[in-house]
C-alpha positions in Angstrom: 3.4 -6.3 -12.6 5.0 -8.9 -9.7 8.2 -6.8 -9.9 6.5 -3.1 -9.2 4.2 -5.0 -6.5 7.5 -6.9 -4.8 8.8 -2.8 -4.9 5.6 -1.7 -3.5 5.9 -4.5 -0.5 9.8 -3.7 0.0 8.1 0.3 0.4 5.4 -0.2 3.0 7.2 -2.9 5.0 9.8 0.1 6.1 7.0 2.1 7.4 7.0 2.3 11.2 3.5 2.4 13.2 2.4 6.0 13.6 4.1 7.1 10.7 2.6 9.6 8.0 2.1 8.5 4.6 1.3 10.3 1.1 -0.8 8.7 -1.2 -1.1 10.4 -4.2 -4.1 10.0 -6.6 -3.8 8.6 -10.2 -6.7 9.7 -12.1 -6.4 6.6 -14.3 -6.7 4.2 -11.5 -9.5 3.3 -9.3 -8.5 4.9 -5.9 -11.1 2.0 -4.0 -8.8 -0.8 -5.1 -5.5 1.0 -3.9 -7.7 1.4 -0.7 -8.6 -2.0 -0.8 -5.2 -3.5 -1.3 -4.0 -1.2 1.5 -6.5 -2.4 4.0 -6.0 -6.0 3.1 -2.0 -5.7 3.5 -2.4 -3.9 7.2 -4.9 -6.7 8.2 -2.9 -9.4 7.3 0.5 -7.4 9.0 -1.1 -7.1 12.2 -1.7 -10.6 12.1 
């Protein structure tokens, strides 16, 4: 699980401001708690 979340990091650290992004929807997650995680991660970016 650390190694597919260091991925996902290396991934949305090489997105520019402004920049479009698809998010596609796995029905066998919950879709609030990729939300989630993606809020918290921009928060603490900006910061």
């Amino acid at each position: 699980m650390e190694i597919a979340m260091t991925e996902g990091a290396k991934i949305w650290e090489s997105i520019v401001p402004g920049e479009s992004v698809l998010i596609e929807y796995d029905s066998l997650r919950l879709p609030y708690k990729g939300f989630y995680y993606l809020i918290t991660w921009a928060r603490k970016k900006r910061l």
